[in-house]
C-alpha atoms as an extended CHARMM CRD file, in Angstrom:
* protein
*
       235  EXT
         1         1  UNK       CA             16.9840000000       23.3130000000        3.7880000000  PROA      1               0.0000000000
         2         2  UNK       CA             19.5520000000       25.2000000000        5.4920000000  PROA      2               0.0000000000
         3         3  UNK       CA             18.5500000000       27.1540000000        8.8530000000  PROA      3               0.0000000000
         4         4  UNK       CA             18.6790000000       30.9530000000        8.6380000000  PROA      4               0.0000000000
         5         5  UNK       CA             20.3840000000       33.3580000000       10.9070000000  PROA      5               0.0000000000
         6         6  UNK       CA             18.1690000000       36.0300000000       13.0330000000  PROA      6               0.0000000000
         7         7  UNK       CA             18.4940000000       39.2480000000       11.8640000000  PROA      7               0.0000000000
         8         8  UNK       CA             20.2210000000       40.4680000000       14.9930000000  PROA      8               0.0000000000
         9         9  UNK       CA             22.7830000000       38.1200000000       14.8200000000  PROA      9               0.0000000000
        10        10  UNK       CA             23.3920000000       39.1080000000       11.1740000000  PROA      10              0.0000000000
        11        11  UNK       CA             23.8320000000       42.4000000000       11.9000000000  PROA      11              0.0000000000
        12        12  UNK       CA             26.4170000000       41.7110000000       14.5470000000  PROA      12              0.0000000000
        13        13  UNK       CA             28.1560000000       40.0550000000       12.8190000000  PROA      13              0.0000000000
        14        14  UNK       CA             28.4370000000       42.4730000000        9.4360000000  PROA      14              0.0000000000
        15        15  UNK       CA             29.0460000000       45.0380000000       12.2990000000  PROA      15              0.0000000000
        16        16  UNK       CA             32.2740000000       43.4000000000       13.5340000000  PROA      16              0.0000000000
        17        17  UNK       CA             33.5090000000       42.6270000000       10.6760000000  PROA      17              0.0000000000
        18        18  UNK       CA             32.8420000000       46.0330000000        9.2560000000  PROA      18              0.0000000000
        19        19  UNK       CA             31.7960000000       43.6810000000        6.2120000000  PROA      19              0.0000000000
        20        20  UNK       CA             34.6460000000       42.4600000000        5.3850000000  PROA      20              0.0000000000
        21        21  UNK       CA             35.0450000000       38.4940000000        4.4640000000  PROA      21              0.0000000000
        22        22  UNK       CA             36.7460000000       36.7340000000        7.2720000000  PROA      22              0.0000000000
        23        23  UNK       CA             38.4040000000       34.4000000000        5.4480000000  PROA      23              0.0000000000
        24        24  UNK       CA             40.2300000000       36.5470000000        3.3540000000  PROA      24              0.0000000000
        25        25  UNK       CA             40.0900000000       40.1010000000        4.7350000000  PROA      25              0.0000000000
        26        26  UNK       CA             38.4400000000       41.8310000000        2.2730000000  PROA      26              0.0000000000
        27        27  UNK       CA             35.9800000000       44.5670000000        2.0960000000  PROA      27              0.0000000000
        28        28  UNK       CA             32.9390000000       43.1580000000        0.2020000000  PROA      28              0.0000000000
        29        29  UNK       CA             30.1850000000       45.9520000000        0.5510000000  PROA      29              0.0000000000
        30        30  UNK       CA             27.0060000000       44.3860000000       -0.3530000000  PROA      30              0.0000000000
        31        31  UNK       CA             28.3230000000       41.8050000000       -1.6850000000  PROA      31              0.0000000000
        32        32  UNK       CA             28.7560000000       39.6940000000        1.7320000000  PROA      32              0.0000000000
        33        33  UNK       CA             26.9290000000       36.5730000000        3.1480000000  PROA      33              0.0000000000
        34        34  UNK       CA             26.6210000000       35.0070000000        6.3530000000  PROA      34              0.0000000000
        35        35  UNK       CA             27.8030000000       31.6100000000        5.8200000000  PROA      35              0.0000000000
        36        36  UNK       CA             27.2780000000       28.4350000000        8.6420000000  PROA      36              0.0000000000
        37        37  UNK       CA             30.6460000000       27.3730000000        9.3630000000  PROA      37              0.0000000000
        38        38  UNK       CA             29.6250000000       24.0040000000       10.0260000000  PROA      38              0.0000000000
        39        39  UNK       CA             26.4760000000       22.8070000000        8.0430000000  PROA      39              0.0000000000
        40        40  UNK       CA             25.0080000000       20.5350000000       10.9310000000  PROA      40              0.0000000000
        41        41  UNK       CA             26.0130000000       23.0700000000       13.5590000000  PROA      41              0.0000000000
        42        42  UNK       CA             22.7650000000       25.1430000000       13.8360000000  PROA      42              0.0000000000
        43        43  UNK       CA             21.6660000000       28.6030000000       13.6470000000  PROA      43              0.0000000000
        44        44  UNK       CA             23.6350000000       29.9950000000       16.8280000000  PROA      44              0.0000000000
        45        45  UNK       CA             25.8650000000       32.7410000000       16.1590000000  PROA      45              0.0000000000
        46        46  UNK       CA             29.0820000000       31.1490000000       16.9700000000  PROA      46              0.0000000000
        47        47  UNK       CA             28.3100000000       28.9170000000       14.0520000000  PROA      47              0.0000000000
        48        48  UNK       CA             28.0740000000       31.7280000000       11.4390000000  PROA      48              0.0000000000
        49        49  UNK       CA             30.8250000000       33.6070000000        9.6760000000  PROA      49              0.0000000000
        50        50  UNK       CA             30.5570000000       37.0190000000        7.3120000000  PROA      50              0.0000000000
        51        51  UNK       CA             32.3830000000       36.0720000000        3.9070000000  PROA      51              0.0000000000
        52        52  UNK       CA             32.3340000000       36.8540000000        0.5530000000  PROA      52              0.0000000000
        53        53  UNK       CA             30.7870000000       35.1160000000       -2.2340000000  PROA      53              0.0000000000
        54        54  UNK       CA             34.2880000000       33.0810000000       -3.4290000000  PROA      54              0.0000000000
        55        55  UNK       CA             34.6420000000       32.0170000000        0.2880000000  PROA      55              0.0000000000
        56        56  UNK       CA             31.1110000000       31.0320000000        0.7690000000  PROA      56              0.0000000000
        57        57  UNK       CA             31.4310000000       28.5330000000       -1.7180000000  PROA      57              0.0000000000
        58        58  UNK       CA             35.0380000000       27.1900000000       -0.9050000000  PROA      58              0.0000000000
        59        59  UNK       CA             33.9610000000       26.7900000000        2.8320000000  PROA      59              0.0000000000
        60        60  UNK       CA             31.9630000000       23.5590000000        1.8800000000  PROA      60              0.0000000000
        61        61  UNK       CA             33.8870000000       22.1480000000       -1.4830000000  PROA      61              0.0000000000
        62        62  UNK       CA             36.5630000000       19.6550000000       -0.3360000000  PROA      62              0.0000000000
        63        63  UNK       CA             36.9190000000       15.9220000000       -1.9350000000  PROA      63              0.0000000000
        64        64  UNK       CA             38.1710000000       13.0790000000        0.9070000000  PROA      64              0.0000000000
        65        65  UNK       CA             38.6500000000       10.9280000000       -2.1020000000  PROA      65              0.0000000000
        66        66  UNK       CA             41.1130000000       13.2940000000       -4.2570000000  PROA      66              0.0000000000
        67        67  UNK       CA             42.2070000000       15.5290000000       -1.4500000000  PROA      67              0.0000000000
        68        68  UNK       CA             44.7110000000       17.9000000000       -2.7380000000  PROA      68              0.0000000000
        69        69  UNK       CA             45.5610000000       21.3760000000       -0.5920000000  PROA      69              0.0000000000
        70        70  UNK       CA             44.0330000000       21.4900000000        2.7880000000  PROA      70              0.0000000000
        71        71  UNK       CA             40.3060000000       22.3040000000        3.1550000000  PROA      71              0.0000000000
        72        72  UNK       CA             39.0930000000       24.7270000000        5.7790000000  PROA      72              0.0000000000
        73        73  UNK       CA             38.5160000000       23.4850000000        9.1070000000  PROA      73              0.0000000000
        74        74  UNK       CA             36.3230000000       24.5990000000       11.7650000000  PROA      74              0.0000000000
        75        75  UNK       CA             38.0580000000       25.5550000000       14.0430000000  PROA      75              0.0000000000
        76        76  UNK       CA             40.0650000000       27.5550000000       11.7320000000  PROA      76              0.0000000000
        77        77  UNK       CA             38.0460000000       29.3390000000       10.4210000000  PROA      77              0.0000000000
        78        78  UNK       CA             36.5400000000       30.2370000000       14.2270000000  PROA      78              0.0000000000
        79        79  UNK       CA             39.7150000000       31.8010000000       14.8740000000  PROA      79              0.0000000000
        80        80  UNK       CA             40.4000000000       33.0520000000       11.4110000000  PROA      80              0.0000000000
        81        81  UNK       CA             36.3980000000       34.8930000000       12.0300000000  PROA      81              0.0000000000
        82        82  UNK       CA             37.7360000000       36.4480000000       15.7310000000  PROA      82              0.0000000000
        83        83  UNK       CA             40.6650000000       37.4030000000       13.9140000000  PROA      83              0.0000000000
        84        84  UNK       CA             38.9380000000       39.6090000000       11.7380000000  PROA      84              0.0000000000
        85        85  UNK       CA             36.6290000000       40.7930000000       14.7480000000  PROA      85              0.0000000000
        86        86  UNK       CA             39.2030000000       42.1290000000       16.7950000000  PROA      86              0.0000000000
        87        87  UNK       CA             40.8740000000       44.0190000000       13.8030000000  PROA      87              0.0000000000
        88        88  UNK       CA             37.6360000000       45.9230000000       13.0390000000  PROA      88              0.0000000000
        89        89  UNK       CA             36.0950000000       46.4570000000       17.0910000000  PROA      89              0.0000000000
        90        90  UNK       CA             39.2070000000       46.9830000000       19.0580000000  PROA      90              0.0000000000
        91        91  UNK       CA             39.7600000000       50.3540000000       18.3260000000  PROA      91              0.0000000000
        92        92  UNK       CA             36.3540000000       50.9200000000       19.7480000000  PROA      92              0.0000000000
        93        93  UNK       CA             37.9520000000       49.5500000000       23.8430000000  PROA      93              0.0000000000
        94        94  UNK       CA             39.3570000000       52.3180000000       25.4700000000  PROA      94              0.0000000000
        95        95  UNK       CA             42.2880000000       51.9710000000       27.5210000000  PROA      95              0.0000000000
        96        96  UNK       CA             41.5260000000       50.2000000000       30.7990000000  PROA      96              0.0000000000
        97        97  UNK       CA             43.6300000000       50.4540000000       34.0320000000  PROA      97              0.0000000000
        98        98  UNK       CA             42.3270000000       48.1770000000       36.9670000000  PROA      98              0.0000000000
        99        99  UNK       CA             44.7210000000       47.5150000000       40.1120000000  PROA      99              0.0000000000
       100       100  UNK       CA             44.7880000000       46.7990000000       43.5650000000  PROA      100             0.0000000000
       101       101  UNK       CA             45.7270000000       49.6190000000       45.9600000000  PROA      101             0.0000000000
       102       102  UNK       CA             45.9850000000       50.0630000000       49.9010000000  PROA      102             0.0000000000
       103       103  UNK       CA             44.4620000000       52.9480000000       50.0380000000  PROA      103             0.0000000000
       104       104  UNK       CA             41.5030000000       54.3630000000       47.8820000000  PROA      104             0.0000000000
       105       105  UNK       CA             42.2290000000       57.7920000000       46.1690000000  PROA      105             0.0000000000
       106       106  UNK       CA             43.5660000000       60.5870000000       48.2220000000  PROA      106             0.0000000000
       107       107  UNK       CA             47.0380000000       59.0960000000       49.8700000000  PROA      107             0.0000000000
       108       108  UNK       CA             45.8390000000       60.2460000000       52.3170000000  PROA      108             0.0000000000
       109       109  UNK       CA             43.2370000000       58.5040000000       52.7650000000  PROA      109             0.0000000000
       110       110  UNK       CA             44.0630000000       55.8290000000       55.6530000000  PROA      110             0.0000000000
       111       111  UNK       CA             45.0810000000       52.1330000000       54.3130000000  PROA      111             0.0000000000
       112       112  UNK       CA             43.1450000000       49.1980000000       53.7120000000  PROA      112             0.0000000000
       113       113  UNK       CA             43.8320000000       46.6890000000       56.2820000000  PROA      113             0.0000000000
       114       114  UNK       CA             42.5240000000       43.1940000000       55.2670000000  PROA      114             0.0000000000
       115       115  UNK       CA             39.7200000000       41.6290000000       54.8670000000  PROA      115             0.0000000000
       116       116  UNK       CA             39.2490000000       45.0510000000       53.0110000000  PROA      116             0.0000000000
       117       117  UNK       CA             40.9380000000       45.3580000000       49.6500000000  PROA      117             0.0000000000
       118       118  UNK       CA             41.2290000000       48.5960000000       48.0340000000  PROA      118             0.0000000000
       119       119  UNK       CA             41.3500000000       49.1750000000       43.8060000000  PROA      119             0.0000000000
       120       120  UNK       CA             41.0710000000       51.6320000000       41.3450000000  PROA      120             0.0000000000
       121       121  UNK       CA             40.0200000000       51.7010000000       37.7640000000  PROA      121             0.0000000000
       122       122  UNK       CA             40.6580000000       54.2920000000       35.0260000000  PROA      122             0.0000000000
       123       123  UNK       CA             39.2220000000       55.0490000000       31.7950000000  PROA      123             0.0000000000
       124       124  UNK       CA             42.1030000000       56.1590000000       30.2340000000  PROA      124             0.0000000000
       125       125  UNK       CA             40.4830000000       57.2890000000       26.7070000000  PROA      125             0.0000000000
       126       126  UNK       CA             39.8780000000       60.2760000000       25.8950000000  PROA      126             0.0000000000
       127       127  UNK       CA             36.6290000000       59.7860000000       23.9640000000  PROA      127             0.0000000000
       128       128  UNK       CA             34.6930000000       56.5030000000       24.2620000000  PROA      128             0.0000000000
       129       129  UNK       CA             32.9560000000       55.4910000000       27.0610000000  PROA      129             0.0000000000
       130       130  UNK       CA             33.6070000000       52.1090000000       28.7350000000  PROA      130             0.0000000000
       131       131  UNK       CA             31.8160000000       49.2850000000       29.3330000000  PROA      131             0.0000000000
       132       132  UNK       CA             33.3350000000       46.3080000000       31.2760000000  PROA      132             0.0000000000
       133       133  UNK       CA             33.1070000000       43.2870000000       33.8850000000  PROA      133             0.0000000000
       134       134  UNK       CA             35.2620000000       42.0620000000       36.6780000000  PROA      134             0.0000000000
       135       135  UNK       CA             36.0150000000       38.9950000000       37.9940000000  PROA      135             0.0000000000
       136       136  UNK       CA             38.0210000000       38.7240000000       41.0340000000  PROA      136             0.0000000000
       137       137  UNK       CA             39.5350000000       35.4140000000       42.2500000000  PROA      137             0.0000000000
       138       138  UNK       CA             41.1190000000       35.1590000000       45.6900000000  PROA      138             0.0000000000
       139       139  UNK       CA             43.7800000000       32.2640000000       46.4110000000  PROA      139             0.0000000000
       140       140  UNK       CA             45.4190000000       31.4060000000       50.0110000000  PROA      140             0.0000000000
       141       141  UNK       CA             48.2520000000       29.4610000000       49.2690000000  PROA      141             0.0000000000
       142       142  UNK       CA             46.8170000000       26.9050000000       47.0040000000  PROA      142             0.0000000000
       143       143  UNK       CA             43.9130000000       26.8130000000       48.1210000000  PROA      143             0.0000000000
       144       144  UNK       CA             40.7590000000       29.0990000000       45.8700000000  PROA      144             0.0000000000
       145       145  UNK       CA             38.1900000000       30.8340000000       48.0610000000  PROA      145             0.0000000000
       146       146  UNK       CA             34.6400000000       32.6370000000       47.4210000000  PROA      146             0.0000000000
       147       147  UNK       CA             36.2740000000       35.8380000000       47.1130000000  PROA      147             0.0000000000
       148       148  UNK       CA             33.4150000000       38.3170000000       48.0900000000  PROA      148             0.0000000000
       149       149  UNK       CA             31.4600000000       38.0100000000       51.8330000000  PROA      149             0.0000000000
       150       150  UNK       CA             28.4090000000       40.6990000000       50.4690000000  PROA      150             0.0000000000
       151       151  UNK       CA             26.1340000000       40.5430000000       48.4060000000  PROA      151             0.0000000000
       152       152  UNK       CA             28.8060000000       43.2380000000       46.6410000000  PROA      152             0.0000000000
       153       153  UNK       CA             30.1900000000       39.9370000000       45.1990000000  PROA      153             0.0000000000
       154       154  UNK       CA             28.0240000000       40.3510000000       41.9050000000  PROA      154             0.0000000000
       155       155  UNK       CA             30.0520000000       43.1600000000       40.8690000000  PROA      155             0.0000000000
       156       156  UNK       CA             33.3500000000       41.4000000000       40.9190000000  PROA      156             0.0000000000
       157       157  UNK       CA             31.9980000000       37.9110000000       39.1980000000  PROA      157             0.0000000000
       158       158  UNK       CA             31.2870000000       39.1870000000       35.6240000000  PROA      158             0.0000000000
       159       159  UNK       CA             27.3620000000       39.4110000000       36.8880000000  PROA      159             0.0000000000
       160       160  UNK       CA             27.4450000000       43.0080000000       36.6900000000  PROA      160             0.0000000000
       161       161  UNK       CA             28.4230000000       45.6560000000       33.8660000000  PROA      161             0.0000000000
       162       162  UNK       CA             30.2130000000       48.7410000000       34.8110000000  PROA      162             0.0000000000
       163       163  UNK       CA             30.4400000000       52.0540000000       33.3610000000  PROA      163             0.0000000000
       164       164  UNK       CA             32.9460000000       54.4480000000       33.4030000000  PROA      164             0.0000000000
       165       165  UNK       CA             33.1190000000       57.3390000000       31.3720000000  PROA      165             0.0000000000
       166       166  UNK       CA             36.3800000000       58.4210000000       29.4020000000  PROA      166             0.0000000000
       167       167  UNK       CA             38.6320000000       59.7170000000       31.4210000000  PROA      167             0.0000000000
       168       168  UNK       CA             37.1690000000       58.9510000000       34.4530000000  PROA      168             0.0000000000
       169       169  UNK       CA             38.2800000000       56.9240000000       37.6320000000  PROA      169             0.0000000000
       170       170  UNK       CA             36.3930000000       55.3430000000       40.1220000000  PROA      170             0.0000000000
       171       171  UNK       CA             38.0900000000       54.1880000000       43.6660000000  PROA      171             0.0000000000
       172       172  UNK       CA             36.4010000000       51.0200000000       45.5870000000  PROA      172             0.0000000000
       173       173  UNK       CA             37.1020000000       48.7280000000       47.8190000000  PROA      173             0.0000000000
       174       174  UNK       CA             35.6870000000       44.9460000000       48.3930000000  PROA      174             0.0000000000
       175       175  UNK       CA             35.9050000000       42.5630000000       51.3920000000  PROA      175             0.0000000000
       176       176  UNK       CA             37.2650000000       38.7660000000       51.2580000000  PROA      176             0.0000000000
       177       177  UNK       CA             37.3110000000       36.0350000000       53.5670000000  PROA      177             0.0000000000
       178       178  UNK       CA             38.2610000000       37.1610000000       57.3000000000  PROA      178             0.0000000000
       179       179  UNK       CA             40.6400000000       34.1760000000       57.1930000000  PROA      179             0.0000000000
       180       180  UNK       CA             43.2900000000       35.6610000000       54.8120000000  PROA      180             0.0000000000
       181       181  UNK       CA             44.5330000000       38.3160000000       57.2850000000  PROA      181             0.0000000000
       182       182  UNK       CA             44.6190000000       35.4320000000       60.0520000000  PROA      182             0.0000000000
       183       183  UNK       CA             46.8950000000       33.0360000000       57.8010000000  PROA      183             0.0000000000
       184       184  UNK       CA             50.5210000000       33.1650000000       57.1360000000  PROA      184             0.0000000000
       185       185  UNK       CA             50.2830000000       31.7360000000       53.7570000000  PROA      185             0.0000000000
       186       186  UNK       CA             50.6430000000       34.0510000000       50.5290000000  PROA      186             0.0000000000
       187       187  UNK       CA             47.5320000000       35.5840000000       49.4120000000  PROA      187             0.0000000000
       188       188  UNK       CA             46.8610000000       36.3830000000       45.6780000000  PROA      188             0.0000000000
       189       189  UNK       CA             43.9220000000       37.8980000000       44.1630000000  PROA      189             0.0000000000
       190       190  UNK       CA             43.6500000000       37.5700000000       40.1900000000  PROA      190             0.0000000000
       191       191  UNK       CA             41.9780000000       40.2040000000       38.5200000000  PROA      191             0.0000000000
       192       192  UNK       CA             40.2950000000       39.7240000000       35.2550000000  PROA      192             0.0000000000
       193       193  UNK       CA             38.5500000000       42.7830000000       33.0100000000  PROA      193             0.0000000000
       194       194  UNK       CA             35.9500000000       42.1060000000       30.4280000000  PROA      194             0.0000000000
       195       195  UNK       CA             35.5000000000       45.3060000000       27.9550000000  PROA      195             0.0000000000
       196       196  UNK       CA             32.0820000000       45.2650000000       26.0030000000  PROA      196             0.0000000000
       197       197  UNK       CA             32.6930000000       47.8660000000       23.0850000000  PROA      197             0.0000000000
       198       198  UNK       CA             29.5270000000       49.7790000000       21.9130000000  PROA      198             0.0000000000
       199       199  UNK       CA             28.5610000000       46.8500000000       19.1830000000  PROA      199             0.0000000000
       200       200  UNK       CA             28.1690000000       44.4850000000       22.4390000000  PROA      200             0.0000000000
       201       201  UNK       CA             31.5140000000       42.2730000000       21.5640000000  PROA      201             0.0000000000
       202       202  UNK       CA             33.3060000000       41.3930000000       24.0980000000  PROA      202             0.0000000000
       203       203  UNK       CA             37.2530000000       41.8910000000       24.8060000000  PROA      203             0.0000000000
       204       204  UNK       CA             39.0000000000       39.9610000000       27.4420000000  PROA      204             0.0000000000
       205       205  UNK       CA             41.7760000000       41.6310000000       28.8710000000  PROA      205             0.0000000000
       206       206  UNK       CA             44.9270000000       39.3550000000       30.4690000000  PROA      206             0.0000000000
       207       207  UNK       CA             44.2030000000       38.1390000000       33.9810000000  PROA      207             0.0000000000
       208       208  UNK       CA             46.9160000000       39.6650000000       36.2510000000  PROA      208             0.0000000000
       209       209  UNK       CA             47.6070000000       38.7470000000       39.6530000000  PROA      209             0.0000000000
       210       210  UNK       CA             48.7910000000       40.9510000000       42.8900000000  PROA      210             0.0000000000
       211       211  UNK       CA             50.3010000000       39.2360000000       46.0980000000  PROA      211             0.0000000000
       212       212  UNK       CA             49.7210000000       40.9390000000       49.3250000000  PROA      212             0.0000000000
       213       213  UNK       CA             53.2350000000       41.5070000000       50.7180000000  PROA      213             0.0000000000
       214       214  UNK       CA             51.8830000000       41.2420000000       54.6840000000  PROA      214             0.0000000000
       215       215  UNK       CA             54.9150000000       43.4810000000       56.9700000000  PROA      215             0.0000000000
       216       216  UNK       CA             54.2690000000       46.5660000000       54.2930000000  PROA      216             0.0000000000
       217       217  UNK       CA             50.3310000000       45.7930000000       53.6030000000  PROA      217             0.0000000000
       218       218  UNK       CA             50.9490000000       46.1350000000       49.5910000000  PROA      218             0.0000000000
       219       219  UNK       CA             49.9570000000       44.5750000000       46.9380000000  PROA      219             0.0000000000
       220       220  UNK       CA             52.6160000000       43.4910000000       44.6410000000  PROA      220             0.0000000000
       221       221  UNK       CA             51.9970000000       43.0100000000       40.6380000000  PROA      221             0.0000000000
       222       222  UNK       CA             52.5680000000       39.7910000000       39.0660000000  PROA      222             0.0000000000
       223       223  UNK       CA             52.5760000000       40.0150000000       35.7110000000  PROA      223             0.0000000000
       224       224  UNK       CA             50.6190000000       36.3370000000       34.4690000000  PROA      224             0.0000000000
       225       225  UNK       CA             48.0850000000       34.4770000000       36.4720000000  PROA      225             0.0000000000
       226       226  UNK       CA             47.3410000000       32.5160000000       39.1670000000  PROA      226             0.0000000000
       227       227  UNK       CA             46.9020000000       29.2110000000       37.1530000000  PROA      227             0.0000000000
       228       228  UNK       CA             50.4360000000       30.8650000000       35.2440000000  PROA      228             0.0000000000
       229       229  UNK       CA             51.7510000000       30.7530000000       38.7610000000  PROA      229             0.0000000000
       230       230  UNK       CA             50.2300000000       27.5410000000       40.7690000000  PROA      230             0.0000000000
       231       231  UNK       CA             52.1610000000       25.8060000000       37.9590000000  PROA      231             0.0000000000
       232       232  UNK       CA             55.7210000000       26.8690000000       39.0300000000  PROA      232             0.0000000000
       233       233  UNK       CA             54.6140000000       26.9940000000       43.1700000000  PROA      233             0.0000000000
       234       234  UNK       CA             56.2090000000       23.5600000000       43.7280000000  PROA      234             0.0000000000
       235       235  UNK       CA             59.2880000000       23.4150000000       41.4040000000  PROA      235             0.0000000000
């Protein structure tokens, strides 16, 4: 007998979807199920997908001995399901602006001189409210270092959610290792926002990296990241 789904998980998932199939995209109403995407793969939520009766049924019907058309696979239909997810939740993300600064707010407020790093973050919607996580990486040369020396790290290691309110900013600044403003060689920090939308899905935003340009203390944007970037270092 097949397991069942909690009810929380069910819910989620009819939320995201805004209960629609997500195999074929449309809206079913009540007439939606919450199938197991594989049928040995437990009752976990990754393992379930919202779909609609037709789909349901063709998710598990495929002969290996008279194999005509090509059946659904699971990992298709994993990325078919966060497909359909981000269509129906991202509108609820507002815009999020996160970047490294050397100073924090008023210009003129005196810079940032390393170990300290300055940022800011804006909530650039005008209505909902966001929720989010950061995680900060800091690279010297090629070498990866604990980036935080608090106990302030939690907030930059996707430990800790953040709120900001729309249209709000909030200024900051965090400290990494002493050694990086002894060192000559380049210093990158990779920044990485989370945004958790008000149905508790999550939306990873790009990783983007900043090198700290040492004669003007500035960070310069990179536009890809640091793994992006380690690949091309020695060509």
């Amino acid at each position: 007998m097949a397991k069942k789904f909690s009810e929380e998980d069910k819910l989620k998932g009819l939320l995201w979807s805004d209960r629609h199939c997500c195999v074929c995209d449309t809206p079913c109403g009540l007439d939606i199920e919450i199938a197991h995407i594989d049928p040995k793969g437990g009752e976990d939520f990754d393992n379930a997908i919202p779909v609609c009766y037709k789909h349901h049924a063709q998710i598990g019907r495929y002969n290996k001995e008279h194999p005509r058309g090509n059946k659904y696979r699971i990992i298709e239909l994993k990325k078919r399901r966060e497909q359909i997810y981000e269509k129906y939740t991202r509108h609820l993300v507002p815009p999020l602006l996160f970047y490294l600064t050397p100073r924090m707010g008023d210009p003129r407020h005196s810079q940032f001189r390393l170990p300290r790093v300055g940022f800011a973050i804006h909530n650039l919607g005008s209505f909902h409210p966001a929720r989010f996580k950061v995680n900060i990486r800091v690279f010297l040369g090629s070498e990866e270092l604990k980036p935080m020396v608090s106990s302030r790290r939690l907030y930059y290691s996707n430990d800790i959610i953040w709120n900001l309110n729309a249209g709000h900013v909030f200024y900051g600044n965090f400290g990494i290792p002493r050694k990086c403003g002894e060192r000559k060689e380049d210093l990158i920090i990779e920044v990485k926002v989370t945004a958790i939308d008000q149905y508790d899905r999550q939306h990873e935003l790009l990783p983007q990296c900043y090198k700290y340009v040492r004669d003007k203390h500035y960070w310069l944007p990179e536009p890809t990241s640091f793994d992006e970037l380690k690949r091309h270092m020695n060509q």
